[in-house]
N, CA, C and O atoms as a CHARMM CRD file, in Angstrom:
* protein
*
  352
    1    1 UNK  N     32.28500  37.82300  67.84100 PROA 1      0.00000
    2    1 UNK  CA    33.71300  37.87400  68.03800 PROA 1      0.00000
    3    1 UNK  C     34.36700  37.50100  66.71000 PROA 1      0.00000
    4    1 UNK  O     34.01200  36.45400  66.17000 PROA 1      0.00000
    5    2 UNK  N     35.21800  38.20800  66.18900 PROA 2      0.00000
    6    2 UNK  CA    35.88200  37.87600  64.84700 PROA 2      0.00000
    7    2 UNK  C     36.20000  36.27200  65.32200 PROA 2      0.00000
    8    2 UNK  O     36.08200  35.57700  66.33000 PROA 2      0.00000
    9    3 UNK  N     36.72600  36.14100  63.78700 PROA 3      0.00000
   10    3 UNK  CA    37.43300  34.55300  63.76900 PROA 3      0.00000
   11    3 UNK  C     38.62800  34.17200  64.56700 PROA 3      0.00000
   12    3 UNK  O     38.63900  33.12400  65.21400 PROA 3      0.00000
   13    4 UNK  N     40.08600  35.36000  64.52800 PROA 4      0.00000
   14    4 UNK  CA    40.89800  35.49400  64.56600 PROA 4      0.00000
   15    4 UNK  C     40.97100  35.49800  65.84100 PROA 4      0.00000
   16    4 UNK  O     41.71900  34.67900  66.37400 PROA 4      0.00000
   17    5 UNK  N     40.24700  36.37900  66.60900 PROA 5      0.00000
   18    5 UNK  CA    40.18100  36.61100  68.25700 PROA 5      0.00000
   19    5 UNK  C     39.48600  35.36400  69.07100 PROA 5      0.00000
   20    5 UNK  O     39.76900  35.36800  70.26900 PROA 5      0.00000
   21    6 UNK  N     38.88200  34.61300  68.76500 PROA 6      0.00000
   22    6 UNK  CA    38.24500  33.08400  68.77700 PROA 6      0.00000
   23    6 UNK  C     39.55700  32.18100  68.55200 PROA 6      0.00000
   24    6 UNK  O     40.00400  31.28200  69.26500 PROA 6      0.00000
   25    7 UNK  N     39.96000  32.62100  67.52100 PROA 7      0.00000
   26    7 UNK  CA    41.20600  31.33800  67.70200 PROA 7      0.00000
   27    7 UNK  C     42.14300  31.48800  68.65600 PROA 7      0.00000
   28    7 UNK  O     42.48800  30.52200  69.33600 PROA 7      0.00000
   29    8 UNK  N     42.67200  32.71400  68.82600 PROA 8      0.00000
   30    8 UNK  CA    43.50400  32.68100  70.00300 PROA 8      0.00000
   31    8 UNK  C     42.77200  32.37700  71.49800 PROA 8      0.00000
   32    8 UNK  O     43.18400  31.56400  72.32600 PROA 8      0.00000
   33    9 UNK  N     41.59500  33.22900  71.62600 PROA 9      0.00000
   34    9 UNK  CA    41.27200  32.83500  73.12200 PROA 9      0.00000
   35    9 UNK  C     41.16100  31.15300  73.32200 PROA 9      0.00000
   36    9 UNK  O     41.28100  30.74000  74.47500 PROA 9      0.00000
   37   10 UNK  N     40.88900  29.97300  72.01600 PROA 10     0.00000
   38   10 UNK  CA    40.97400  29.13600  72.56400 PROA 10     0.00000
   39   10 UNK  C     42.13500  28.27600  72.11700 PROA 10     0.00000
   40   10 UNK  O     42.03000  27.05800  71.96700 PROA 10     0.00000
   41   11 UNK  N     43.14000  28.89400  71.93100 PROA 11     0.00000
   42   11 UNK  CA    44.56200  28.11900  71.42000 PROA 11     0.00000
   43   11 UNK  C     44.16100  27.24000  70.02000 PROA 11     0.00000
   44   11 UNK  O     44.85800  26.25300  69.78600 PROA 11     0.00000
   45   12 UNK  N     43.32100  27.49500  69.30700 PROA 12     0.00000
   46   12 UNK  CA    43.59000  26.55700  68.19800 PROA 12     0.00000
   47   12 UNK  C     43.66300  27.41400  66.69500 PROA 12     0.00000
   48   12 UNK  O     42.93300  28.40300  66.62400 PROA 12     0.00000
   49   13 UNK  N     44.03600  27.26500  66.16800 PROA 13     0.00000
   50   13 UNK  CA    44.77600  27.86600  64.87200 PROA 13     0.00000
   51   13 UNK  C     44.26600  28.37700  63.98700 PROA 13     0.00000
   52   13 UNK  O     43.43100  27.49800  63.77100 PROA 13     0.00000
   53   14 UNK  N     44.04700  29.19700  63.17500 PROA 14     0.00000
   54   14 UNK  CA    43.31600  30.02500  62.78800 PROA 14     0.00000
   55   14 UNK  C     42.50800  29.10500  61.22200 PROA 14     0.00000
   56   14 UNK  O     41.61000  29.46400  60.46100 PROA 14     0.00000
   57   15 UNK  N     42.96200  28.42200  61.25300 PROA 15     0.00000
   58   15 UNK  CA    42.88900  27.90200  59.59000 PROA 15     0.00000
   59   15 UNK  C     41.65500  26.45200  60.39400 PROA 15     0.00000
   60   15 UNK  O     40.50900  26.16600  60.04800 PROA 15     0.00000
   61   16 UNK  N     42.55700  25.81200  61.55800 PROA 16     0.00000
   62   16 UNK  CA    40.86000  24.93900  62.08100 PROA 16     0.00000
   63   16 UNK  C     39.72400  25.94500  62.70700 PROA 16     0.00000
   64   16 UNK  O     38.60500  25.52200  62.99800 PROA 16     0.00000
   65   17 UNK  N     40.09500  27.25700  62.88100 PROA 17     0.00000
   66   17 UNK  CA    38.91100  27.89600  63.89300 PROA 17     0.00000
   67   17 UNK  C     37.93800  27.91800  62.84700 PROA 17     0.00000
   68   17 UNK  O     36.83200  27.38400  62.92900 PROA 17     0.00000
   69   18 UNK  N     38.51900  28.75700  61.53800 PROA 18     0.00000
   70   18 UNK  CA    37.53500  29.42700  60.29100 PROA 18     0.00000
   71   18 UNK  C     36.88400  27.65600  59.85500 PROA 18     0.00000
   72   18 UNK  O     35.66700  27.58600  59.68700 PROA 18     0.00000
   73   19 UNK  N     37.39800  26.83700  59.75600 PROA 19     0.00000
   74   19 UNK  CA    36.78200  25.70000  59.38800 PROA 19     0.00000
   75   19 UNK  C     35.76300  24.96200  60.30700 PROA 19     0.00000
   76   19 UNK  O     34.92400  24.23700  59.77100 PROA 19     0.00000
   77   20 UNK  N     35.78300  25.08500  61.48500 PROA 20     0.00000
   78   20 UNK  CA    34.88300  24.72800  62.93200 PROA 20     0.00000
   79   20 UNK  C     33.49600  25.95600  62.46600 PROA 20     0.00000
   80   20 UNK  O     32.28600  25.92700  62.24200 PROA 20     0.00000
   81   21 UNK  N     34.46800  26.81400  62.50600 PROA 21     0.00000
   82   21 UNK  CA    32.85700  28.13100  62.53300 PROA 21     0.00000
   83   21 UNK  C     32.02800  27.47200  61.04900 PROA 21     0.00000
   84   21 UNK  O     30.97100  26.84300  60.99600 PROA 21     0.00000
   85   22 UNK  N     32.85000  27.84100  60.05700 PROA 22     0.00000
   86   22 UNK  CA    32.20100  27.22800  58.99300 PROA 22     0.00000
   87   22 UNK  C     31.30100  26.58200  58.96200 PROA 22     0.00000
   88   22 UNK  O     30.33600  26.77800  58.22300 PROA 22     0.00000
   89   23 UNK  N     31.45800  25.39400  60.00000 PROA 23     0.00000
   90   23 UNK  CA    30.63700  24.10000  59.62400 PROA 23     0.00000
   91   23 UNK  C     29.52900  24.59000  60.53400 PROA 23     0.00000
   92   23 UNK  O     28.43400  24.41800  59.99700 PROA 23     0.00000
   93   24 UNK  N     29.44400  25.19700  61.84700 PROA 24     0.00000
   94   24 UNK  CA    28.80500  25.91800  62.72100 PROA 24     0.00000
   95   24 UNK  C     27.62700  26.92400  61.84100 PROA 24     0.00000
   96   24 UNK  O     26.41100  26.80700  61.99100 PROA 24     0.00000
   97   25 UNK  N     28.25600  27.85900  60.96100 PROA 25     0.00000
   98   25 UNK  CA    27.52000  28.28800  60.64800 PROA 25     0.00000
   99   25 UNK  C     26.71700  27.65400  59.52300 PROA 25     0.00000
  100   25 UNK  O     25.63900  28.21100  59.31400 PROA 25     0.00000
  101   26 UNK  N     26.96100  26.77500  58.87600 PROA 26     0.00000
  102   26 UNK  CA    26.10800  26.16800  57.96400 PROA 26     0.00000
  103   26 UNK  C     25.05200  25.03400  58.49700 PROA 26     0.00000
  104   26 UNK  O     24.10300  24.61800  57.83300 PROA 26     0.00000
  105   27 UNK  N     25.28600  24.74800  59.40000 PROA 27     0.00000
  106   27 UNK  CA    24.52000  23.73700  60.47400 PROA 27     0.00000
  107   27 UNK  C     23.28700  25.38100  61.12600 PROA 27     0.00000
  108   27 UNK  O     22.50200  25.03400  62.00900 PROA 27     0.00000
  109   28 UNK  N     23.19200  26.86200  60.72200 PROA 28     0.00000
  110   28 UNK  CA    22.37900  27.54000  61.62300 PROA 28     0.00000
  111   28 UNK  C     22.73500  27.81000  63.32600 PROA 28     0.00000
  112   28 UNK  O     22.20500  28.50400  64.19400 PROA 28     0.00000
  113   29 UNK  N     23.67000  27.07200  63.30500 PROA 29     0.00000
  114   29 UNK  CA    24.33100  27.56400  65.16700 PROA 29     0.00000
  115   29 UNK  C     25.08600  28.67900  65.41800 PROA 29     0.00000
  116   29 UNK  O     25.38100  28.87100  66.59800 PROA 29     0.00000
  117   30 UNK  N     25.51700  29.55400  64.50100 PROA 30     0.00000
  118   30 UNK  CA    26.15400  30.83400  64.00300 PROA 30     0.00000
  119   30 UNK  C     26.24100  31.36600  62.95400 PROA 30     0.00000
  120   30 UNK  O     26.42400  30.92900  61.81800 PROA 30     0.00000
  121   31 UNK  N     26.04000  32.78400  63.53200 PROA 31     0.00000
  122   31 UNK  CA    25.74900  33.97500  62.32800 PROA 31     0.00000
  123   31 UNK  C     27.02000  34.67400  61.68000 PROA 31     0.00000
  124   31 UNK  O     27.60000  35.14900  62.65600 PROA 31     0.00000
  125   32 UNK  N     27.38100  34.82800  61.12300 PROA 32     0.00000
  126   32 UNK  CA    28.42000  35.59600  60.31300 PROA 32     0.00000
  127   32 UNK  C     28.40800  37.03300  60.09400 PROA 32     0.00000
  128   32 UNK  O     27.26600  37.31000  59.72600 PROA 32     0.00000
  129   33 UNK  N     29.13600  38.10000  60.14100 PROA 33     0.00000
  130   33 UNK  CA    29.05000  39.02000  59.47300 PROA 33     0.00000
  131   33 UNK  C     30.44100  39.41400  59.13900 PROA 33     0.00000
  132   33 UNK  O     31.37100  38.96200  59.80700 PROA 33     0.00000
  133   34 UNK  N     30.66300  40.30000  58.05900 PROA 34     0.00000
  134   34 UNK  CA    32.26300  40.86000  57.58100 PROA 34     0.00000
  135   34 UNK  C     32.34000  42.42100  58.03100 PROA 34     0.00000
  136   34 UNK  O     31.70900  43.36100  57.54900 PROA 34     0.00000
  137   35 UNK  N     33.27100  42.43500  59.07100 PROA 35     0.00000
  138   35 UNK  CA    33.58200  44.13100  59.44500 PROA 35     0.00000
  139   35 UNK  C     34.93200  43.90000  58.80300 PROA 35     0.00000
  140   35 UNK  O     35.74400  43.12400  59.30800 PROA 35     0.00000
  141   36 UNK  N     35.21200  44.68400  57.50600 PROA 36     0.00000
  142   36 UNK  CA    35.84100  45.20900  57.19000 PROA 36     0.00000
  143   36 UNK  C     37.20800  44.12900  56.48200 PROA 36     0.00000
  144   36 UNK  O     37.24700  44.08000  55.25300 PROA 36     0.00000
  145   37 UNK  N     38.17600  43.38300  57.20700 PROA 37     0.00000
  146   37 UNK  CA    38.86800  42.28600  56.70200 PROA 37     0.00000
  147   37 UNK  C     38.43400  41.18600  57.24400 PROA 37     0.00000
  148   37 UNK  O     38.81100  40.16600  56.66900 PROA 37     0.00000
  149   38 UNK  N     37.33800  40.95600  58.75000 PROA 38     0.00000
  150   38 UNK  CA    37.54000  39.93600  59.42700 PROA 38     0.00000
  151   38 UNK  C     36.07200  40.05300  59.39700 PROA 38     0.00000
  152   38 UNK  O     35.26600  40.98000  59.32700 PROA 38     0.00000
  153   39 UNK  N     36.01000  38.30000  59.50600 PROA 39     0.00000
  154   39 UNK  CA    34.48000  38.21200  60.04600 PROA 39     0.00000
  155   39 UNK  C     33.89600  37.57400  61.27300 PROA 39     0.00000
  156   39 UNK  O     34.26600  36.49100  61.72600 PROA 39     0.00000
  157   40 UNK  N     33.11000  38.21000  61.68900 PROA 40     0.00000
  158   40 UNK  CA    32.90000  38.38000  62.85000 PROA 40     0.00000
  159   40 UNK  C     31.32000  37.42100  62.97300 PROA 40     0.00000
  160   40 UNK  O     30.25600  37.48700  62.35900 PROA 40     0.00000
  161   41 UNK  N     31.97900  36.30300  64.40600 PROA 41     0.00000
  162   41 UNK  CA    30.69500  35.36600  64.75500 PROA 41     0.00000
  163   41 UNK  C     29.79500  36.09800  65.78600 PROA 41     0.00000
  164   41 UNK  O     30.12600  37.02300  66.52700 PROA 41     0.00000
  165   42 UNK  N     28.24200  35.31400  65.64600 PROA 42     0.00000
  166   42 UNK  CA    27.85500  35.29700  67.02100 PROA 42     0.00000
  167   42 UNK  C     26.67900  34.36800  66.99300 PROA 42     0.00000
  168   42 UNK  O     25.99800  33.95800  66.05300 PROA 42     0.00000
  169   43 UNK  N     26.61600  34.09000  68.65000 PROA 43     0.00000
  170   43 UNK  CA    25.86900  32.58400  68.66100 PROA 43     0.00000
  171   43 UNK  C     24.50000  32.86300  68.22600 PROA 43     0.00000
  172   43 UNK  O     24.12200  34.03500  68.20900 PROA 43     0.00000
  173   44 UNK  N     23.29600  31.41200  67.68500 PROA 44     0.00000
  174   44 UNK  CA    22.73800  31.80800  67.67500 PROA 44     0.00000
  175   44 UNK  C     21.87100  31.07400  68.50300 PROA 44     0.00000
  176   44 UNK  O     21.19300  30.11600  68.13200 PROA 44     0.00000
  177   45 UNK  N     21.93100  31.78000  70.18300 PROA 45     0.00000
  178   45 UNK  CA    21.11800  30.41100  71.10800 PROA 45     0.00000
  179   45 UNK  C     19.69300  30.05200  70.83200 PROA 45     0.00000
  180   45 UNK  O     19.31600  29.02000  71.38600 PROA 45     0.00000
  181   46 UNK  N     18.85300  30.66400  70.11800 PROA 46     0.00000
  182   46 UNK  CA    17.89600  30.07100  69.60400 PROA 46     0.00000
  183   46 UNK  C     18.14600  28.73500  69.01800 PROA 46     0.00000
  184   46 UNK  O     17.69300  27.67000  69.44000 PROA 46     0.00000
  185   47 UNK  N     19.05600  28.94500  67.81600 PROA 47     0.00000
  186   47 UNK  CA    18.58400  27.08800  67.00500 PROA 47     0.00000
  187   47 UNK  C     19.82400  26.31400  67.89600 PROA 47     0.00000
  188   47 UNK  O     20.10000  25.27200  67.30100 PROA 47     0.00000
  189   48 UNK  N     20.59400  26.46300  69.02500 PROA 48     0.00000
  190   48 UNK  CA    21.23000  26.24400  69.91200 PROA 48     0.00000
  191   48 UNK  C     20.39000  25.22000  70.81100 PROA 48     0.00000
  192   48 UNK  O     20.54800  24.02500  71.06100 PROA 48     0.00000
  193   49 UNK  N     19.35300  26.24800  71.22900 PROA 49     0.00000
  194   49 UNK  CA    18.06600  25.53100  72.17900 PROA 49     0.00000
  195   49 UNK  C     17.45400  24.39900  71.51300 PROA 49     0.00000
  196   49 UNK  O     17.32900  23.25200  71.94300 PROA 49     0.00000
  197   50 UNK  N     17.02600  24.96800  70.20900 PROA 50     0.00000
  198   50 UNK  CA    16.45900  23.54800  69.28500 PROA 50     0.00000
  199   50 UNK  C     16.75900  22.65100  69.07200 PROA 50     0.00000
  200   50 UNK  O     16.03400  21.65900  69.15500 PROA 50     0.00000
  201   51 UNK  N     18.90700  22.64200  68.42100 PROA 51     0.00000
  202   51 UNK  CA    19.52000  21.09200  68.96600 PROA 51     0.00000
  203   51 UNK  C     19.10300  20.83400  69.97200 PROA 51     0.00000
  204   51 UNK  O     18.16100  20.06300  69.78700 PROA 51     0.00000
  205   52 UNK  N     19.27800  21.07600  71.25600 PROA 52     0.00000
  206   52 UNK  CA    19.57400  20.55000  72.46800 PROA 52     0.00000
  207   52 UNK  C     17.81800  19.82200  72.90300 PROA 52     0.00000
  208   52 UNK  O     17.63400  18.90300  73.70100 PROA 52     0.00000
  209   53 UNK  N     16.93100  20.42300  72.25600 PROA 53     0.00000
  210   53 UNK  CA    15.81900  20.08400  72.44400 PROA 53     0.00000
  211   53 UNK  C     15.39100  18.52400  71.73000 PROA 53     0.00000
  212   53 UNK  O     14.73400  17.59500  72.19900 PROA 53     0.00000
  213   54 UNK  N     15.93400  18.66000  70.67000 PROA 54     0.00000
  214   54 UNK  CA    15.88000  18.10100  69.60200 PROA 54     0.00000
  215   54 UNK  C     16.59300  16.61600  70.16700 PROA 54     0.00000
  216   54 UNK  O     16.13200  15.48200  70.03900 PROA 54     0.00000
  217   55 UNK  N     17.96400  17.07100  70.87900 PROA 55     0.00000
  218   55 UNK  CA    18.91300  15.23000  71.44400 PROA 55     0.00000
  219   55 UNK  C     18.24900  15.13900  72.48000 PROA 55     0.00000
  220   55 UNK  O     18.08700  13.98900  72.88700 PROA 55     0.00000
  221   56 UNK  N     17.67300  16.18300  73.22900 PROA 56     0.00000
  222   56 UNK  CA    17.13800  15.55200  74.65300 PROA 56     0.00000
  223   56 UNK  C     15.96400  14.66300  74.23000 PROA 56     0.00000
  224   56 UNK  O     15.58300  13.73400  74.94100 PROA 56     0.00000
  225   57 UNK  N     15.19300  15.08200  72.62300 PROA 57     0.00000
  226   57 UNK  CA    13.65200  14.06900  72.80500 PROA 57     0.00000
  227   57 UNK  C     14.32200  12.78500  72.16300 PROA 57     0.00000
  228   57 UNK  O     13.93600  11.69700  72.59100 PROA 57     0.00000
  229   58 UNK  N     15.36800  12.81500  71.09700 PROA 58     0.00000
  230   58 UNK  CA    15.40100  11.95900  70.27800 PROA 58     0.00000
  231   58 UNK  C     16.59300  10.98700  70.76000 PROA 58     0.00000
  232   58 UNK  O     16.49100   9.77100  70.60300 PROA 58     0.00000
  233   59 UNK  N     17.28500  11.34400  71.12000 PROA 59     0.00000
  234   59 UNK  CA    19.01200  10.91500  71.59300 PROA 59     0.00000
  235   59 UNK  C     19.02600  10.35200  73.13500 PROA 59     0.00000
  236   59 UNK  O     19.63500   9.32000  73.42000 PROA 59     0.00000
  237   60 UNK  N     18.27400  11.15200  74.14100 PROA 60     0.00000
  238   60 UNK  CA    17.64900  10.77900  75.91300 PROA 60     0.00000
  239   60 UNK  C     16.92900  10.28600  76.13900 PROA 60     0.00000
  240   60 UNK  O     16.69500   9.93000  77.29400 PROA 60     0.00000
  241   61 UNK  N     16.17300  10.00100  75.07900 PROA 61     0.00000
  242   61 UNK  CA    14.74800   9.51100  75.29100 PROA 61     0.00000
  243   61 UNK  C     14.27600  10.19000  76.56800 PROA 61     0.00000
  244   61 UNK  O     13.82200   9.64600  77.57400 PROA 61     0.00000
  245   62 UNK  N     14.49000  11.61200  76.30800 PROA 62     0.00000
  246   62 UNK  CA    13.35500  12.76700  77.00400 PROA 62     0.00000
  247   62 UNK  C     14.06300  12.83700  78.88300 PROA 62     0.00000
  248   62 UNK  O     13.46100  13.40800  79.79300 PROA 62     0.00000
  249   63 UNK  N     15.56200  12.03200  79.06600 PROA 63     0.00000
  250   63 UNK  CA    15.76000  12.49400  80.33700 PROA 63     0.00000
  251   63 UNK  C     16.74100  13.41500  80.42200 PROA 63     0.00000
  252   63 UNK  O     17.91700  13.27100  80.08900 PROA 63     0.00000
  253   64 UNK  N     16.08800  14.60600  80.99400 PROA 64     0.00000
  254   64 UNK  CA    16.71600  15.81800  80.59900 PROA 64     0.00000
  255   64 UNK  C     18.12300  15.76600  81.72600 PROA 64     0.00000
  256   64 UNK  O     18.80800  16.78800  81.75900 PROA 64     0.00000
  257   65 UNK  N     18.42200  14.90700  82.38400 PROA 65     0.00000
  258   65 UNK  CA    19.51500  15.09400  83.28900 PROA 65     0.00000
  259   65 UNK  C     20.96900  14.76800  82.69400 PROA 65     0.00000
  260   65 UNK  O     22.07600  15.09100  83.12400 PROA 65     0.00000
  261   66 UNK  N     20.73500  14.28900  81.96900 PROA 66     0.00000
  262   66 UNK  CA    22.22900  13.88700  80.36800 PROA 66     0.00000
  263   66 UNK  C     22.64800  14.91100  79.87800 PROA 66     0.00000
  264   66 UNK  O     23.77900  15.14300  79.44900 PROA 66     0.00000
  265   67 UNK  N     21.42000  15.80900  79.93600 PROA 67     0.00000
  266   67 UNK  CA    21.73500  17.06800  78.73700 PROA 67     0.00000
  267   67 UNK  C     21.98100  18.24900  79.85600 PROA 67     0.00000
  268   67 UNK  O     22.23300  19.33700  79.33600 PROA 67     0.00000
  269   68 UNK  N     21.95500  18.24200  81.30600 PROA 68     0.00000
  270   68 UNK  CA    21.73200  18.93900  82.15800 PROA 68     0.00000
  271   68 UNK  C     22.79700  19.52800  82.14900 PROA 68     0.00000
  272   68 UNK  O     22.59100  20.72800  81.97100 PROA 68     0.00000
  273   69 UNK  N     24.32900  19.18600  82.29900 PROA 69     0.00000
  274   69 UNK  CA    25.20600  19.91600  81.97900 PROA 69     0.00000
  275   69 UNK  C     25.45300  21.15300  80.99100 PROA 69     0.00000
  276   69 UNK  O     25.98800  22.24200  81.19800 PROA 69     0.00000
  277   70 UNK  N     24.95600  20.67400  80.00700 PROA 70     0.00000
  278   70 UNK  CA    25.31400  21.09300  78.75800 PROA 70     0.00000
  279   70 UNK  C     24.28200  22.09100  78.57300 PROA 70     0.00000
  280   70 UNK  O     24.56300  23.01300  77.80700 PROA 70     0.00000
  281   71 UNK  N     23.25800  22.08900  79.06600 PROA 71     0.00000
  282   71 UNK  CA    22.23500  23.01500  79.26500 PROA 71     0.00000
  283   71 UNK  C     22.51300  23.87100  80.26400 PROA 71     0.00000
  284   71 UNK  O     22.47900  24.96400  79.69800 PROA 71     0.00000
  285   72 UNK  N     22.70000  24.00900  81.10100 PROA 72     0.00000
  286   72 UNK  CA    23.33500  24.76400  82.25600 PROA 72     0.00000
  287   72 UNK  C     24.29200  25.53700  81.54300 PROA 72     0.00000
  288   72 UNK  O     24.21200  26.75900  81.66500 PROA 72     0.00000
  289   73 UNK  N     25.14300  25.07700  80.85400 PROA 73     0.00000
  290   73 UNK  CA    26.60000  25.89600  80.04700 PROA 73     0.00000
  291   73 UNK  C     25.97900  27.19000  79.46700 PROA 73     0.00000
  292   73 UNK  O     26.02400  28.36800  79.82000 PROA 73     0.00000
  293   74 UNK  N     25.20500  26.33800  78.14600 PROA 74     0.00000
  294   74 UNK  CA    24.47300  27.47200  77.28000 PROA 74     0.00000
  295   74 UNK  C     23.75000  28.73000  77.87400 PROA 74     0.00000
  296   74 UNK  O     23.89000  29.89100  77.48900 PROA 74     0.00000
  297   75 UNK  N     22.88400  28.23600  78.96800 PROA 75     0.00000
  298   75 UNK  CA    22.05600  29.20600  79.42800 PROA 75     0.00000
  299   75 UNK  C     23.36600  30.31300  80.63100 PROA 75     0.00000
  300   75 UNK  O     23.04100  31.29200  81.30400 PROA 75     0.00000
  301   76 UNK  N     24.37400  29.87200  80.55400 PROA 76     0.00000
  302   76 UNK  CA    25.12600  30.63100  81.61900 PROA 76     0.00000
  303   76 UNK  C     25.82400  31.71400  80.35000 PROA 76     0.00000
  304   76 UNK  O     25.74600  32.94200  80.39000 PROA 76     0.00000
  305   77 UNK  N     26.37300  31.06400  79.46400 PROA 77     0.00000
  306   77 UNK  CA    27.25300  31.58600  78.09700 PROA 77     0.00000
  307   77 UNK  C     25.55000  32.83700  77.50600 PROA 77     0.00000
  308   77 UNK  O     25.82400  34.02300  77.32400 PROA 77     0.00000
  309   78 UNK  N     24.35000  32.48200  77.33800 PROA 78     0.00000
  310   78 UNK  CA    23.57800  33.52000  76.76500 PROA 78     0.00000
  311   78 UNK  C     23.36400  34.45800  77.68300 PROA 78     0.00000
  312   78 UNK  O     23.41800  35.67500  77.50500 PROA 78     0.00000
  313   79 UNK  N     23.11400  33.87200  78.68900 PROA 79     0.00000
  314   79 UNK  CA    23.08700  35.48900  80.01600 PROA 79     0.00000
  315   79 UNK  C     24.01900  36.35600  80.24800 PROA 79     0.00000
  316   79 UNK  O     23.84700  37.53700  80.55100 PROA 79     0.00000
  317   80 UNK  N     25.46700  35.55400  80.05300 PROA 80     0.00000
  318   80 UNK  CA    26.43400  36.37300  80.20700 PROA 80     0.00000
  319   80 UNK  C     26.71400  37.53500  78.87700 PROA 80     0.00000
  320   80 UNK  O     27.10700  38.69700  78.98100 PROA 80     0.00000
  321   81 UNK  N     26.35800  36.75400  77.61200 PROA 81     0.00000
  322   81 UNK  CA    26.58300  37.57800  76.38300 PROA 81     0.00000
  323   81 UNK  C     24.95100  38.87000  76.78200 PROA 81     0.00000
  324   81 UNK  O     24.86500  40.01300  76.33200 PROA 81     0.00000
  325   82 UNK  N     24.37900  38.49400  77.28600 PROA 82     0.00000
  326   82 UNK  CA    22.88900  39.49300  77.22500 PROA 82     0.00000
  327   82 UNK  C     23.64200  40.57700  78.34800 PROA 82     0.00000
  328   82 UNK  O     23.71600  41.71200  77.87600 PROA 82     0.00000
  329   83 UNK  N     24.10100  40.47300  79.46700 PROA 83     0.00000
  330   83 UNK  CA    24.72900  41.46800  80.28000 PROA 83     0.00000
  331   83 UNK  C     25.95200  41.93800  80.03700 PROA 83     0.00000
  332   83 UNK  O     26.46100  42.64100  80.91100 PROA 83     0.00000
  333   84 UNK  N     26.65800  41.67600  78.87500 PROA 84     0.00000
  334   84 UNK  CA    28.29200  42.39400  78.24000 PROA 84     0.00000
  335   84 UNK  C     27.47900  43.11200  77.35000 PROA 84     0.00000
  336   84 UNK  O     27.74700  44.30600  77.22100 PROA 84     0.00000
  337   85 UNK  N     26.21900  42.48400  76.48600 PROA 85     0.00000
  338   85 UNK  CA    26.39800  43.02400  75.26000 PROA 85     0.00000
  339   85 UNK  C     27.67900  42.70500  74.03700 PROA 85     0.00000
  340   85 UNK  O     28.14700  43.49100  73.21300 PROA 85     0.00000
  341   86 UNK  N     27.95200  41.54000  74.23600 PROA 86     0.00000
  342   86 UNK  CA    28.91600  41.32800  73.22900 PROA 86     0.00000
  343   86 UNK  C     28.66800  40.17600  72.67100 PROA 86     0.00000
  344   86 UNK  O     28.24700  39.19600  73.28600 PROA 86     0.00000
  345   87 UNK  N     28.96600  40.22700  71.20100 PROA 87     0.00000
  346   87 UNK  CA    28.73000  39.43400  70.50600 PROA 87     0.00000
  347   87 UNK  C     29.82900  37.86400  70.79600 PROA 87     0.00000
  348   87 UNK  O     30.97300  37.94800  71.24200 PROA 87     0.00000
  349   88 UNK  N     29.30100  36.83500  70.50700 PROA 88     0.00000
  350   88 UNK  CA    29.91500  35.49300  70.83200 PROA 88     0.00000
  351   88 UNK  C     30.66200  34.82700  69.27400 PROA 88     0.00000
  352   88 UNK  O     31.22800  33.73400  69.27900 PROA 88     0.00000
């Protein structure tokens, strides 16, 4: 999803969205590409899974019911992007 279309769907401003993704994508949690003037994100639930793997051993001390929410989200947000076909 471009930058621009991300900032509006979640009301925040275009100048914190590009700076949020930024840091997103330099952390490996999103991919970048440039169509044309805008650049365009998408998730990358692989190293997504790996944080989350990563606080559940180190941060839960391995009880996955803390992270259960938040795991539930992701896996609902990648199924849904796998049956649109659209990039996140």
């Amino acid at each position: 999803m471009a930058a621009g279309d991300l900032a509006r769907a979640t009301g925040v401003n275009f100048t914190t969205a590009s700076a949020q993704l930024g840091q997103l994508s330099n952390a490996g949690l999103v991919t970048s590409r440039r169509n044309g003037r805008s650049v365009v994100y998408s998730a990358d639930y692989a190293a997504a899974r790996g944080l989350m793997a990563f606080l559940l051993k180190d941060c839960c001390q391995e009880r996955p019911e803390i992270l259960a929410p938040l795991s539930d989200m992701a896996q609902r947000a990648a199924q849904s992007e796998e049956r649109q076909g659209r990039l996140l």
